[in-house]
C-alpha positions as CSV (number, residue, x, y, z in Angstrom):
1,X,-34.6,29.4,-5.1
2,X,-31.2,28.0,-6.7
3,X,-28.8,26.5,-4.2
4,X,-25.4,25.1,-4.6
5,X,-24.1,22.6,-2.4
6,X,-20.3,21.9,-2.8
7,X,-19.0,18.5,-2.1
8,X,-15.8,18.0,-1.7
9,X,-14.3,14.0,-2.2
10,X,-11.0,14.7,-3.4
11,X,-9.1,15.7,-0.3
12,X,-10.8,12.4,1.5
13,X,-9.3,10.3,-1.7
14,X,-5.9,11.8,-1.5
15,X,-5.0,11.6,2.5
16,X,-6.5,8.1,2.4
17,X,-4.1,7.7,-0.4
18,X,-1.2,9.2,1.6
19,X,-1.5,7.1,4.3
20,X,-0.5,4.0,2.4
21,X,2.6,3.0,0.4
22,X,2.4,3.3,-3.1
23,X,3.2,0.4,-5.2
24,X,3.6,0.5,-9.1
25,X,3.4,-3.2,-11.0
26,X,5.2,-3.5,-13.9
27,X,4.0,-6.5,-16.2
28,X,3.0,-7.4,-19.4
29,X,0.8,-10.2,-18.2
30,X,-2.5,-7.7,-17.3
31,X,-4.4,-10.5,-16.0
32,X,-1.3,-11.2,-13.4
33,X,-1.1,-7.7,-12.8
34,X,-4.3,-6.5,-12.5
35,X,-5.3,-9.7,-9.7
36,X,-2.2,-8.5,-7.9
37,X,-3.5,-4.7,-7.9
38,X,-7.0,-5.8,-6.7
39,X,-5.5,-8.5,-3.9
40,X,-2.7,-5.6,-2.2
41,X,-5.0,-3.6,-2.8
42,X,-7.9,-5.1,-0.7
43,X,-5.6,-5.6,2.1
44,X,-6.1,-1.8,3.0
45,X,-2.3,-0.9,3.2
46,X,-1.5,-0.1,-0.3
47,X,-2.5,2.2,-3.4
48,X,-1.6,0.4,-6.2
49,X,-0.9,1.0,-9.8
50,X,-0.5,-1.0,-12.9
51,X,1.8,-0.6,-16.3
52,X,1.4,-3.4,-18.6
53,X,4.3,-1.6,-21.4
54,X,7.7,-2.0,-20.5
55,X,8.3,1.1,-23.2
56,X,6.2,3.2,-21.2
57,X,7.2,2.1,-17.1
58,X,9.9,4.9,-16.7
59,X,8.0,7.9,-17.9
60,X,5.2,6.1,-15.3
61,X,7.1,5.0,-12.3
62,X,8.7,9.0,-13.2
63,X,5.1,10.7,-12.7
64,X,3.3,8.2,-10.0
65,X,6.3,8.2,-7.7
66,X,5.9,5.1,-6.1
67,X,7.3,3.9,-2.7
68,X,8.4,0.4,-4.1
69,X,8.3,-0.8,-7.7
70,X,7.1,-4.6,-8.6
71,X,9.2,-5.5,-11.9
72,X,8.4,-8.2,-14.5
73,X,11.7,-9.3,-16.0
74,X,10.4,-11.1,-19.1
75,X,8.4,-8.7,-20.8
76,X,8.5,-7.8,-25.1
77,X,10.5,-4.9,-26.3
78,X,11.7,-3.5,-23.0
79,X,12.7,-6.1,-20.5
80,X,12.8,-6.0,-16.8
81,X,16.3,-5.3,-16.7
82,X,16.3,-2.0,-19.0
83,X,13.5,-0.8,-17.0
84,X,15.1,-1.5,-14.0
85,X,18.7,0.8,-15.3
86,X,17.0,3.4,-16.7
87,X,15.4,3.4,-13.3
88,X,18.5,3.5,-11.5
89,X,20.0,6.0,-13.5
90,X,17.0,8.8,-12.7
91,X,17.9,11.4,-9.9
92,X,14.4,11.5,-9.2
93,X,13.7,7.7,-8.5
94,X,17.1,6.0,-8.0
95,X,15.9,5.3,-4.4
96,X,12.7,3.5,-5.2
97,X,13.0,0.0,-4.8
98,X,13.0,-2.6,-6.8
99,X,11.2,-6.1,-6.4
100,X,11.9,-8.2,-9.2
101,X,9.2,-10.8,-10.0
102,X,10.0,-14.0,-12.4
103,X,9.0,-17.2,-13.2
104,X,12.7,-17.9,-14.4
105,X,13.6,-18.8,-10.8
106,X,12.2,-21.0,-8.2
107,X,10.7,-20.1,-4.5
108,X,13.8,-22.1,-2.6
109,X,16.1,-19.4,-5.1
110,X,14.1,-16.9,-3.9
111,X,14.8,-17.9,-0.5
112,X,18.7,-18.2,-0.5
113,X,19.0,-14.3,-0.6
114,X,20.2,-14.3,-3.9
115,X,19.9,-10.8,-6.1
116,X,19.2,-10.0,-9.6
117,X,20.6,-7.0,-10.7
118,X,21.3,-6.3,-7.0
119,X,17.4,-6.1,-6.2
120,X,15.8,-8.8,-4.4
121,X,13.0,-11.3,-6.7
122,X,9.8,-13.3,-5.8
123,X,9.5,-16.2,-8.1
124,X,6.1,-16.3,-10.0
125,X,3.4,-17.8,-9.2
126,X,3.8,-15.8,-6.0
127,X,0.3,-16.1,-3.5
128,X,-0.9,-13.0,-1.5
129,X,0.4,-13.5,1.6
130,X,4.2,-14.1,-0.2
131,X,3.7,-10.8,-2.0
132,X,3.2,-8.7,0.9
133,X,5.8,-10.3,2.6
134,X,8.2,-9.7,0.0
135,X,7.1,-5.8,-0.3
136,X,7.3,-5.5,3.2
137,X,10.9,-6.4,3.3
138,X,11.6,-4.0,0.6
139,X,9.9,-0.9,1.5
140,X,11.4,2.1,2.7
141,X,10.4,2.4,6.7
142,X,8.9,5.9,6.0
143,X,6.4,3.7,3.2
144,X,4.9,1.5,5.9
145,X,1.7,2.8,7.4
146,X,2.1,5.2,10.0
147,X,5.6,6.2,9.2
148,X,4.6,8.5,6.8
């Protein structure tokens, strides 16, 4: 007497997934990044996804389709910046916001509403409650939870 039973996860995973925004962090530093991931992501609002190689951010940010994009600027080879224009420049995500994140700039800089690159920028180190603020600003109104 073989039986099968069929259980079916995915479709659980993927409209808990749809009802939050998606965020992609770009950042070499994986300790920073990864903490960040874990902390959004244990505030129950946000899927969130890591890319610790500038190089490799585009072709990521290009597949994952994220609602808002968190952007080192310092980073080796490919900086912020380049990531950020190439970015720009694709149809496809051209939309997506960008939050910069830095520790070349201070909190009362991040405050005055100045822009880098035209995006706004959270200045590093950056607590929890700061970071969502910030994202909240920045995300698209159909992102934010029950405006999908």
């Amino acid at each position: 007497m073989n039986r099968n039973v069929e259980a079916n996860f995915f479709p659980q995973i993927v409209e808990s997934i749809k009802e939050k925004a998606c965020i992609l962090i770009i950042d070499n530093n994986r300790d920073f990044a990864h903490s960040a991931k874990l902390a959004l992501e244990r505030t129950g609002r946000y899927f969130v996804y890591e890319e610790n190689d500038g190089s490799k951010a585009h072709q990521t940010a290009q597949g994952l389709k994220p609602d808002l994009i968190l952007l080192d600027i310092a980073m080796p080879e490919t900086d912020g910046g380049e990531v950020a224009a190439r970015i720009e420049s694709d149809p496809t995500l051209n939309r997506t916001p960008i939050v910069f994140l830095t520790a070349l700039v201070t909190k009362s800089e991040t405050k005055s509403g100045l822009q880098i690159q035209g995006h706004p920028f959270l200045a590093k180190p950056i607590s929890i409650p700061e970071l969502v603020a910030g994202i909240e600003q920045s995300l698209p109104a159909r992102a934010v939870k029950g405006g999908l």
